[in-house]
C-alpha positions as CSV (number, residue, x, y, z in Angstrom):
1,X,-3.3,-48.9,6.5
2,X,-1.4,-45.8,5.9
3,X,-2.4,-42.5,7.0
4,X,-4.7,-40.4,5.3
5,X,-2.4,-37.5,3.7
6,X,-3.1,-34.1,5.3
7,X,-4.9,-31.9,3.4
8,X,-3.1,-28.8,1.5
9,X,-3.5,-25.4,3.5
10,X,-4.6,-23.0,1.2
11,X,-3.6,-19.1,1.6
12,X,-6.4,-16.9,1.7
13,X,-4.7,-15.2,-1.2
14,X,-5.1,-18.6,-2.9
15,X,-8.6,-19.8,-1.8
16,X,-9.8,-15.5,-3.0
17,X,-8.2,-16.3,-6.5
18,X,-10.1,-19.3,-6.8
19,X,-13.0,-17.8,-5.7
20,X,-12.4,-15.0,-8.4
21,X,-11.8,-17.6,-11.5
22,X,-15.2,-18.8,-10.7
23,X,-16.5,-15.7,-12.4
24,X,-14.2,-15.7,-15.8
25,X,-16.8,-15.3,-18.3
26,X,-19.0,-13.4,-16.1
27,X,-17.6,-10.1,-15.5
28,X,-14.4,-8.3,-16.5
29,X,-11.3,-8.9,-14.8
30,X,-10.4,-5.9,-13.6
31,X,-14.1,-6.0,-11.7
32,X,-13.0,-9.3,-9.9
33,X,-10.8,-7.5,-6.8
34,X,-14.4,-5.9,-6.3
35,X,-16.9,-8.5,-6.4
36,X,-14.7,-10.9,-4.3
37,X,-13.3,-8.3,-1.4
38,X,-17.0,-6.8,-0.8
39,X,-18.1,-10.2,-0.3
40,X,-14.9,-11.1,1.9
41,X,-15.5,-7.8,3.9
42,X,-19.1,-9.3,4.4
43,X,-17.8,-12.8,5.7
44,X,-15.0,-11.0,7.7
45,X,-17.4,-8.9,9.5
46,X,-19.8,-11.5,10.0
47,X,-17.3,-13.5,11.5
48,X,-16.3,-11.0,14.1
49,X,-20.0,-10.1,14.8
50,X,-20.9,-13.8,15.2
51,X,-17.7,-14.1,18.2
52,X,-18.6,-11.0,19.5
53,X,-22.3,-12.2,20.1
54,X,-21.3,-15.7,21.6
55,X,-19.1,-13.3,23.9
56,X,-22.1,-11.5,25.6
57,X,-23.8,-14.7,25.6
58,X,-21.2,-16.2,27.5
59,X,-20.9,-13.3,30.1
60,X,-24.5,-13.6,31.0
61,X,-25.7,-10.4,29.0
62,X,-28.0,-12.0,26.7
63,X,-30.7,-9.7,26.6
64,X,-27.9,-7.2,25.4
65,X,-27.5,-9.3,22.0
66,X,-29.3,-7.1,19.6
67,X,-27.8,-4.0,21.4
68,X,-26.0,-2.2,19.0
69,X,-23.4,-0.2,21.4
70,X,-22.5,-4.0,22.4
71,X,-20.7,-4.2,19.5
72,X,-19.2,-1.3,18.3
73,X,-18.0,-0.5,21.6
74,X,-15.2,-3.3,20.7
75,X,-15.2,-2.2,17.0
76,X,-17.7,-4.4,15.3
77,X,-20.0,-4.0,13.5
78,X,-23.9,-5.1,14.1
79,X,-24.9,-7.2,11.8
80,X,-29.0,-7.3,11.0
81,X,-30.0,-10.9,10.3
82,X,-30.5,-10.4,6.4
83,X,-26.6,-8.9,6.6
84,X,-25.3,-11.8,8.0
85,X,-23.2,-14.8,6.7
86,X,-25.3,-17.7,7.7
87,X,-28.3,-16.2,6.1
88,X,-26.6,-15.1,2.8
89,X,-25.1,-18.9,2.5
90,X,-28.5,-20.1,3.1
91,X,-29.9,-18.4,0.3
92,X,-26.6,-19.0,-1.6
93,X,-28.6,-21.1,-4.7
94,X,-31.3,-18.5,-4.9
95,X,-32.2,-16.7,-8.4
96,X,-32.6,-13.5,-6.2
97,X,-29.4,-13.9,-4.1
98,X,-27.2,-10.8,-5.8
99,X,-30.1,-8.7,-4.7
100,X,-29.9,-10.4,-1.0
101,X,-26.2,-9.4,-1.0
102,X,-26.7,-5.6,-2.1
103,X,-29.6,-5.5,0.3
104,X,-26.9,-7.3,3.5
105,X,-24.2,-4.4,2.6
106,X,-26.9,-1.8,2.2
107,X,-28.4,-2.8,5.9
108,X,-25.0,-2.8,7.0
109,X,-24.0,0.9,6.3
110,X,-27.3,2.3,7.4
111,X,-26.9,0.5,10.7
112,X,-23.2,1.2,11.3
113,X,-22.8,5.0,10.1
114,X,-19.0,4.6,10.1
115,X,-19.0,2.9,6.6
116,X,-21.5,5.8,5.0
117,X,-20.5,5.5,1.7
118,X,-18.0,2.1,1.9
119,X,-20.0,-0.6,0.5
120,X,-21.0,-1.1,-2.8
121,X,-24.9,0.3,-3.3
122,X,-26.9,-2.3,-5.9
123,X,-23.5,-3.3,-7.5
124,X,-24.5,-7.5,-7.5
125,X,-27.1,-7.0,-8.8
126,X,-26.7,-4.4,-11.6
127,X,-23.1,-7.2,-12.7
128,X,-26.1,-9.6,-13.4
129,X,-23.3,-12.8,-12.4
130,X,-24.5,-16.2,-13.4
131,X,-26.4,-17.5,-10.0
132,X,-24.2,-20.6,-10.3
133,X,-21.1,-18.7,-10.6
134,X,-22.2,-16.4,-7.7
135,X,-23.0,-19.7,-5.6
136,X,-20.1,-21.0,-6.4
137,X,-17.8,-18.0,-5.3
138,X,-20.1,-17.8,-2.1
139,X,-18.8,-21.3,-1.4
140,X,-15.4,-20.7,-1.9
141,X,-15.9,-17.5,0.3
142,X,-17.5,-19.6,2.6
143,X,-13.8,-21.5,3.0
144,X,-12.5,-19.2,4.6
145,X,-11.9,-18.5,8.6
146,X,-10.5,-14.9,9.0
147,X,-10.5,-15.3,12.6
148,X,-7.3,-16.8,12.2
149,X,-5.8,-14.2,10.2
150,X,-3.5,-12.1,12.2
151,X,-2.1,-10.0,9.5
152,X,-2.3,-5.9,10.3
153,X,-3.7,-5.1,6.6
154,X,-6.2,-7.9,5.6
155,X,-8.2,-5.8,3.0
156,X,-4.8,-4.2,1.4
157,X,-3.3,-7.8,1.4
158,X,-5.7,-9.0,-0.6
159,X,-6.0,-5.7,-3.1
160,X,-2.3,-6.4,-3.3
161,X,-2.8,-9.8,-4.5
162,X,-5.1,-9.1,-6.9
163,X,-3.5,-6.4,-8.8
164,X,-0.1,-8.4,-9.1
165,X,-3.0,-11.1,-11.2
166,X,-3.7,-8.4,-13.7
167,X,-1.0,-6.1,-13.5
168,X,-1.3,-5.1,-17.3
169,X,-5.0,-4.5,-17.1
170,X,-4.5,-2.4,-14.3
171,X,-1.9,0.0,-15.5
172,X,1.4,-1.5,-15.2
173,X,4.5,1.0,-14.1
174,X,2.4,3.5,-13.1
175,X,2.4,3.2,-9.8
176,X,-1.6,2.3,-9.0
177,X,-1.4,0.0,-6.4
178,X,-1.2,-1.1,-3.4
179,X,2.5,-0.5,-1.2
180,X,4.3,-3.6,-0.2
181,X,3.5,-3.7,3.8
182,X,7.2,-3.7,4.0
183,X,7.6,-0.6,2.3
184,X,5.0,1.5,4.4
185,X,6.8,0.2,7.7
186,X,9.9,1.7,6.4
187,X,8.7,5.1,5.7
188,X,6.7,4.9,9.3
189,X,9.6,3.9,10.9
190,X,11.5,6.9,9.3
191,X,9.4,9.4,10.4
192,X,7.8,8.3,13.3
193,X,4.3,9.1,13.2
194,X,3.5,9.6,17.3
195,X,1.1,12.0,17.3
196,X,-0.4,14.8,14.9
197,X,-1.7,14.9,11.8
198,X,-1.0,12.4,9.2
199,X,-2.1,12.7,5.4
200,X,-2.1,10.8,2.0
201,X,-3.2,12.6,-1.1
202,X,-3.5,9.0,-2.7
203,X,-4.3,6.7,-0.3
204,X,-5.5,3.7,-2.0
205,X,-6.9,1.1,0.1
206,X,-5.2,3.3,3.4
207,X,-2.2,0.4,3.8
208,X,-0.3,3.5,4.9
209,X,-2.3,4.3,7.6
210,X,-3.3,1.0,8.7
211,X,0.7,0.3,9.5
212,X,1.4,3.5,10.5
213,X,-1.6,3.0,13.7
214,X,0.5,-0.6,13.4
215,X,3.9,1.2,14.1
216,X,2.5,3.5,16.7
217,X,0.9,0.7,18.8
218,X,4.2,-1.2,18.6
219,X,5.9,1.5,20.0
220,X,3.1,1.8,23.3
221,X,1.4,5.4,21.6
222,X,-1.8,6.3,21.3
223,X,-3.4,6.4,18.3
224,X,-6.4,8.5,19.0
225,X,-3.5,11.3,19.4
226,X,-3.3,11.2,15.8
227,X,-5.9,12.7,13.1
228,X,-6.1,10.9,9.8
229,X,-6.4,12.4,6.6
230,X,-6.5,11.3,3.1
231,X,-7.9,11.5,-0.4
232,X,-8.5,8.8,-3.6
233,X,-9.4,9.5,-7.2
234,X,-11.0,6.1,-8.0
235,X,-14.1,5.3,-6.7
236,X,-14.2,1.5,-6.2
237,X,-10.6,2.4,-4.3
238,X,-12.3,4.7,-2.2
239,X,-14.8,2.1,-0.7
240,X,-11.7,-0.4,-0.3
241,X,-10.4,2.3,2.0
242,X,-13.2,3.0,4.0
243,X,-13.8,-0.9,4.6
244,X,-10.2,-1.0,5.6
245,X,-10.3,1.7,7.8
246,X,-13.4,0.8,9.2
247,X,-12.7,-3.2,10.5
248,X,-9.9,-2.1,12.4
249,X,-11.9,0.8,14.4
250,X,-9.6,3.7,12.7
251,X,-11.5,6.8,11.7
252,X,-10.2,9.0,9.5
253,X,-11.3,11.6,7.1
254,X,-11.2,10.5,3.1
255,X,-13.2,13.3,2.1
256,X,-16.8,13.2,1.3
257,X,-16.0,11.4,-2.0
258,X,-13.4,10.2,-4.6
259,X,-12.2,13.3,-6.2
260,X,-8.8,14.3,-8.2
261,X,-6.1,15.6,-5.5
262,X,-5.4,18.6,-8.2
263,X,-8.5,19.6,-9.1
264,X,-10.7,18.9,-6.2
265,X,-8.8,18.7,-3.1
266,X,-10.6,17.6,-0.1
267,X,-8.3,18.8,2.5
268,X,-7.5,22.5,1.2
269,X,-6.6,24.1,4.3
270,X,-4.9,21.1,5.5
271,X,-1.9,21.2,7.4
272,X,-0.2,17.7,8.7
273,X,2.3,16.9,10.4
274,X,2.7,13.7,9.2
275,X,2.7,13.1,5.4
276,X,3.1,9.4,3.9
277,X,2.4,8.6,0.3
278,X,2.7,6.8,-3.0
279,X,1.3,8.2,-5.8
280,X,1.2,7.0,-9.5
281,X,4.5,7.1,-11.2
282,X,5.1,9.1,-14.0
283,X,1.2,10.3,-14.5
284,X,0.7,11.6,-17.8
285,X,-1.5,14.6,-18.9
286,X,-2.1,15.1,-15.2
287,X,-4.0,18.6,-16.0
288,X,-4.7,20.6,-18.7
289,X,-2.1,23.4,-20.2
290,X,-4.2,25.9,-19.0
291,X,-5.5,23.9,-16.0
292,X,-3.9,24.7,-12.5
293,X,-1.5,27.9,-13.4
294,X,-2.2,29.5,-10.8
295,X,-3.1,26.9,-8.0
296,X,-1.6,28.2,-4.6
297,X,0.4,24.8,-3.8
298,X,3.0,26.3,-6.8
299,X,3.5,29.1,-4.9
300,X,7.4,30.4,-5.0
301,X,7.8,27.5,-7.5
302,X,7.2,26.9,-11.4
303,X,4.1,25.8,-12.5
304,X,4.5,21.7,-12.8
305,X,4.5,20.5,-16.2
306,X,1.4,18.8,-17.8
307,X,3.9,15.8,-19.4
308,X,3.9,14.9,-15.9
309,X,2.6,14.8,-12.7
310,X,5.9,13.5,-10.4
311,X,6.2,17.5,-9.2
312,X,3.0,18.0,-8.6
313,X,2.5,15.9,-6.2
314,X,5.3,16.6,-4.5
315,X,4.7,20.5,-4.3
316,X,0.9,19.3,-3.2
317,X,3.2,17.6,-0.2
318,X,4.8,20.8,1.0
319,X,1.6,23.0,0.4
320,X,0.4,20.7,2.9
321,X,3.4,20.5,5.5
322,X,3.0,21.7,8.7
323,X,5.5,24.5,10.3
324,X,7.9,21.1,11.7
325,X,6.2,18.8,9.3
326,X,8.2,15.8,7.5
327,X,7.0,13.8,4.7
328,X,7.8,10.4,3.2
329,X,7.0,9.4,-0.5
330,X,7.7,7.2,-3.0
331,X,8.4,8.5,-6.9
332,X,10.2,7.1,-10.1
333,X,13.7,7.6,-10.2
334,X,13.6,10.0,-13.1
335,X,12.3,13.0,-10.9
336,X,16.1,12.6,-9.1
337,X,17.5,14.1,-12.5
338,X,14.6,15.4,-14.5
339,X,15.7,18.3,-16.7
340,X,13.4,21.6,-17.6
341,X,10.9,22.7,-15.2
342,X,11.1,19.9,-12.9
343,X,15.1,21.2,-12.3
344,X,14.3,24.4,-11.6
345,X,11.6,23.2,-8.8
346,X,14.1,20.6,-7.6
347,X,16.7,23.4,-6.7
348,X,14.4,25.7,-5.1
349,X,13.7,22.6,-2.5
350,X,17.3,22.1,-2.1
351,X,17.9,26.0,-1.5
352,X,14.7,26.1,0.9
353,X,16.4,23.4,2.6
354,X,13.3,20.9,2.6
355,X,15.0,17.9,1.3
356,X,16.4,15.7,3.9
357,X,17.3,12.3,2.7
358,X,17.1,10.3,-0.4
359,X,16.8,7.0,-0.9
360,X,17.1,4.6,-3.6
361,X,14.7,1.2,-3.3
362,X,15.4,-1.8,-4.7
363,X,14.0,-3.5,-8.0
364,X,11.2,-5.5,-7.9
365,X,9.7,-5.0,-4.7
366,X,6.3,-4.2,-6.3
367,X,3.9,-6.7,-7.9
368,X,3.2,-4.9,-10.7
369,X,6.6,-2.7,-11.5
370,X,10.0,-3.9,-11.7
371,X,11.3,-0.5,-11.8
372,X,13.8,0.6,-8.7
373,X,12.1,3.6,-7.2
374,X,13.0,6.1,-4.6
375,X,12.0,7.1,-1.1
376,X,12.0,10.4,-0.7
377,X,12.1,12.2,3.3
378,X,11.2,16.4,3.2
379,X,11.5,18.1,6.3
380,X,10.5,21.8,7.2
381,X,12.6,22.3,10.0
382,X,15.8,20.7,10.0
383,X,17.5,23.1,12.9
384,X,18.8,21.8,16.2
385,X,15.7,20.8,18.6
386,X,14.4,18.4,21.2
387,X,11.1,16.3,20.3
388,X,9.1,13.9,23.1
389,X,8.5,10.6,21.4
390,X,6.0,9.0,23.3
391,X,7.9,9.8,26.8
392,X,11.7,9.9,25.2
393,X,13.5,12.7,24.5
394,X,15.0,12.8,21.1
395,X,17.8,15.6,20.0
396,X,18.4,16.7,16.8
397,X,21.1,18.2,15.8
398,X,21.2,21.1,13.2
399,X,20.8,19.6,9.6
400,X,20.4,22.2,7.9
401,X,21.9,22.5,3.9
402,X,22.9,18.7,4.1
403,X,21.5,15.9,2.9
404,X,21.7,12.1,3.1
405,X,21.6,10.0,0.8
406,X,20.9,6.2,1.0
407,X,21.7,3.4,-1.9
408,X,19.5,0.2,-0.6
409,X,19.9,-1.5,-3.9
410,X,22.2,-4.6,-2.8
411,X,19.5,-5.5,0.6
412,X,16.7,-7.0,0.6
413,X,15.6,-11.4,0.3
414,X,13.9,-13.0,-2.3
415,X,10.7,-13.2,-2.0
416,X,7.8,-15.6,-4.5
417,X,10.9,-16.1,-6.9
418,X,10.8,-12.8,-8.5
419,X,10.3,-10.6,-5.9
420,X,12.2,-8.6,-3.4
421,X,11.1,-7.4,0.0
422,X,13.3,-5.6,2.8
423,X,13.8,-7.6,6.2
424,X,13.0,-6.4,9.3
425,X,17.1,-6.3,9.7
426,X,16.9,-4.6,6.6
427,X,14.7,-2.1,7.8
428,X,16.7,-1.4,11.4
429,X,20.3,-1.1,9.0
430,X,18.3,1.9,7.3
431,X,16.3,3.3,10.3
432,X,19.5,3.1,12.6
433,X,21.8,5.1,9.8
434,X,19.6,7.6,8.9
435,X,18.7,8.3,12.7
436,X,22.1,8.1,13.7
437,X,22.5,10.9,11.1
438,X,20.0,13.0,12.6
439,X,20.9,13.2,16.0
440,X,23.3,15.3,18.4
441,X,26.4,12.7,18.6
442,X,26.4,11.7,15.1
443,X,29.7,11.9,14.3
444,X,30.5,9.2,16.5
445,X,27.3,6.9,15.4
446,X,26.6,7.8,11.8
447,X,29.7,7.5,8.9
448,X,29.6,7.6,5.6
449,X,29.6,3.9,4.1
450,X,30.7,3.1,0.4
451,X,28.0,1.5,-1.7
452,X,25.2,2.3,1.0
453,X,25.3,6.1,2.1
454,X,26.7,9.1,2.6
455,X,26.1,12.9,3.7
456,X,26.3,15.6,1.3
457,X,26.5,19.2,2.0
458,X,24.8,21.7,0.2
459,X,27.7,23.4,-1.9
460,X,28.4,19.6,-3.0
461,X,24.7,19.6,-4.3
462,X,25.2,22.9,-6.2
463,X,28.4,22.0,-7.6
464,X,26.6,18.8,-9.1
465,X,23.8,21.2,-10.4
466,X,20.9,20.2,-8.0
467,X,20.8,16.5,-9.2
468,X,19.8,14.3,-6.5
469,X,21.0,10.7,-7.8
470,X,22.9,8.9,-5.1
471,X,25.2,7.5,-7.7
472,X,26.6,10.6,-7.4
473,X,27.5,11.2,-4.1
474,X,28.0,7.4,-2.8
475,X,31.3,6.1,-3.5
476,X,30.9,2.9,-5.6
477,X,33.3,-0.2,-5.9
478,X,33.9,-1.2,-9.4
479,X,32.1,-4.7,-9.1
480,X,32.9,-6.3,-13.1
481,X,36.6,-7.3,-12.2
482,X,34.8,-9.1,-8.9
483,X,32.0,-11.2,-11.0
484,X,32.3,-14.7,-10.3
485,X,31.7,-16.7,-13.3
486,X,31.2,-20.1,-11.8
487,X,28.3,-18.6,-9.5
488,X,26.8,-16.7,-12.3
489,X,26.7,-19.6,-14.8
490,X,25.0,-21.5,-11.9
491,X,22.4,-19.3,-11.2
492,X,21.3,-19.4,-14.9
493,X,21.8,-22.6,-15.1
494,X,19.2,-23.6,-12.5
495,X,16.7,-20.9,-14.2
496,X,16.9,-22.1,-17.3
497,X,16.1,-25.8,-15.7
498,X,12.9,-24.4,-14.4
499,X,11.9,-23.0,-17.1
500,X,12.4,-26.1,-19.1
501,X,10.1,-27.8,-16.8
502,X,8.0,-25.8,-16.8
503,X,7.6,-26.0,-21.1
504,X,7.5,-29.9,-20.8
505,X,4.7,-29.5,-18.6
506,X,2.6,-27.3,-20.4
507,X,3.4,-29.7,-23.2
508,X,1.9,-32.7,-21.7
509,X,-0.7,-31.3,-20.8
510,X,-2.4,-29.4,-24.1
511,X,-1.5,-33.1,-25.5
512,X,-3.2,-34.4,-22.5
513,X,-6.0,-32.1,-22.8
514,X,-6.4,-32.9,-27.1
515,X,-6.3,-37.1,-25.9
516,X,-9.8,-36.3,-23.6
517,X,-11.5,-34.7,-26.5
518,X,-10.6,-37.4,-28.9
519,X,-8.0,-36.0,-31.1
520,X,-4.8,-37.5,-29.4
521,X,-1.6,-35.9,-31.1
522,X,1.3,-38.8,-31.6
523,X,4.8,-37.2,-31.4
């Protein structure tokens, strides 16, 4: 007899979008990321309370099983017996189970202060999801052992996922969502978060600090030397962050609510050392005209226009820059060249020398965007000095009116087809070049490479009136007399085969599908 075929592992991306297709009809789309990642936050935390209990049990300390420090002196969370898994999935078929599960989150937070205002408060029960549906979802929920997840951002993994499902519903191109892990690890690895103060005006669901506590433990720092900032506009975001934040034991202040960074800042007199960040692309209508003239982060700059928000946030950035503080950020590659106002507050960063290296991303390394965006690295001090990084000296040299620039367009492996993410040997290439660059010694570790990077002094800048495109700085090969036509005609070749399968299949089966009704279609 042959062997029973092994069953197909599914993701937990996979098994959550499952879980979420069990409510089409139910509630809107853009509400699914929601319903599905409370209840997986209530399943994860379950799990770790329920390994955490057998723990104690096992050591003998049984009478120390409903002792609250017990568990959150290891960073979980105690669970009340109405908040916990078993009990919700017993009362899964219930008529009254979406009030159970706003009551389990609600016990939750008022027995583990840390998540005050994370979890959803009478949010199942006000979506009034068909019980069915909701059992259904529970099961597939139910599927799924996060004890053997080992990834370092489980609750931004997921919110990733999601948002690449319904990228048009959720805003495509302008830059709401979460930051490929990849991505963060490159801008952590950049400026080397140690110790300090580290801040995000938009933090999402806090990716960026979750990897940057990820880089520092890598490296053998301490992460209670650094103090965690950050802000988010949208509510439901807000709580993602805090749940986040709060299953890996990382506290961090988000504010005492979701607010606008411009118009209600949360962290006014803040000064970090540390600043990482990807805010929307592009943001239109950002403020009224007569909104914000006179706000003190534009001060010794222009006003940011309203048409868009790119130099807003970035003057927000070096309001909040401490006296050697360096920022990393993402923007659209317009803001490189942008004309107007946005030109005259580009070369007044140049001239006050807090630009330190630019860097062009490649396409399509975002679920939602194709665009090619750009990394940008400010600095505030720039002169010869020698830092401790976490027991090893490191000495800059004096950097001050140069900049580097960086084209990473032509790295980075296929990922999912259509995507793009940077290697970790991507990653070193860039780390090592632009550190090279910065320290005492460079000009025997650091040289200016055609098609990936070079190091522009300040004059050059000027001359090419403030713009601050790679393209024109980087020497560049001319690549059409070099095309291989064989290998191109290939490459289409085979994608044009896929896609062809891909439309016979969906043929058969809407035939397939009008045979089981009863009105078979004979081509």
């Amino acid at each position: 007899m042959a062997a029973k075929a092994k069953a197909k592992e599914v993701s937990m991306e996979e098994a959550l979008w499952k879980s979420a297709d069990k409510l089409r009809g139910s509630v809107e789309p853009s509400e699914y990321k929601h319903v599905v990642l409370s209840l997986f936050f209530l399943k994860f935390a379950s799990d770790k309370f329920e390994a955490q209990r057998a723990r104690i049990i096992a050591d003998g300390m049984e009478k120390f099983v409903d002792n609250i420090a017990f568990y959150t002196k290891d960073n979980v969370f105690y669970l009340p017996q109405e908040s916990r898994w078993t009990y919700i999935m017993e009362n899964a078929k219930q008529d009254d189970i979406a009030l159970k599960i706003d009551t389990a989150l609600f016990t939750i937070e008022k027995t583990n202060p840390i998540l005050k205002g994370a979890l959803p408060d009478n949010y199942y029960s006000r979506l009034q999801i068909d019980t069915v549906k909701l059992a259904s979802l529970l099961d597939e929920i139910n599927k799924i052992d996060t004890t053997k997840d080992k990834e370092n951002d489980i609750i931004g993994r997921m919110y990733e996922y999601f948002l690449s499902k319904f990228a048009i519903a959720e805003g495509k191109g302008k830059g709401e969502f979460y930051t490929p892990k990849t991505i963060v690890n490159l801008i952590a690895e950049l400026i080397e978060p140690y110790d300090g103060t580290l801040y995000d005006p938009c933090c999402g669901s806090g990716g960026m600090f979750v990897q940057s506590i990820k880089f520092i433990e890598a490296h053998h720092g301490n992460k209670k030397k650094v103090s965690i900032y950050g802000q988010e506009y949208t509510n439901t975001t807000y709580k993602l962050a805090k749940m986040n934040l709060a299953i890996r034991g990382i506290s961090a202040n988000l504010g005492e609510m979701a607010a606008n960074t411009f118009t209600n800042d949360q962290h006014k007199d803040l000064k970090a050392d540390y600043i990482m960040a990807n805010p929307p692309f592009n943001q239109k209508e950002w403020r009224a005209a007569d909104e914000l003239t006179d706000d003190a982060r534009w001060n010794g700059y222009e006003v940011p226009p309203t048409s868009n928000a790119n130099y807003g946030w970035i003057l927000n950035i070096v309001s909040k820059m401490s006296q050697n503080g360096v920022a990393g950020f993402l923007l659209a590659n317009g803001a490189l060249s942008d004309d107007g106002t946005e030109l005259k507050i580009r070369q007044r960063l140049i001239e006050n020398d807090l630009v330190e290296a630019i860097l062009i991303l490649p396409r399509n390394l975002f679920y939602t965007t194709d665009i090619s965006v750009t990394l940008w690295i400010l600095n505030k001090n720039k002169k010869e000095r020698t830092v401790d990084m976490n027991g090893t000296e490191k000495h800059y040299r004096n950097r001050e009116k140069e900049i580097l620039f960086m084209d990473l367009r032509q790295i980075g492996s296929p990922y999912e087809k259509k995507y793009i993410e940077m290697t970790e040997a991507d990653r070193t290439k860039v780390v090592e070049t632009y550190h090279n660059w910065q320290q005492i010694g460079y000009e025997y570790t650091y040289k200016n490479i055609p098609e990936f990077c070079y190091s522009a002094e300040y004059d050059e800048v000027a001359e090419k009136g403030f713009t601050l495109v790679p393209s024109r700085y980087i020497e560049f090969v001319n690549r059409d007399e070099n095309i291989d036509f064989d290998i191109k005609m290939k490459t289409l070749q085979s994608e044009l085969r896929e896609l062809l399968v891909q439309e016979e299949k969906a043929k058969a089966d809407l035939l397939e599908v009008f045979k089981e009704l009863g009105y078979e279609i004979r081509l």
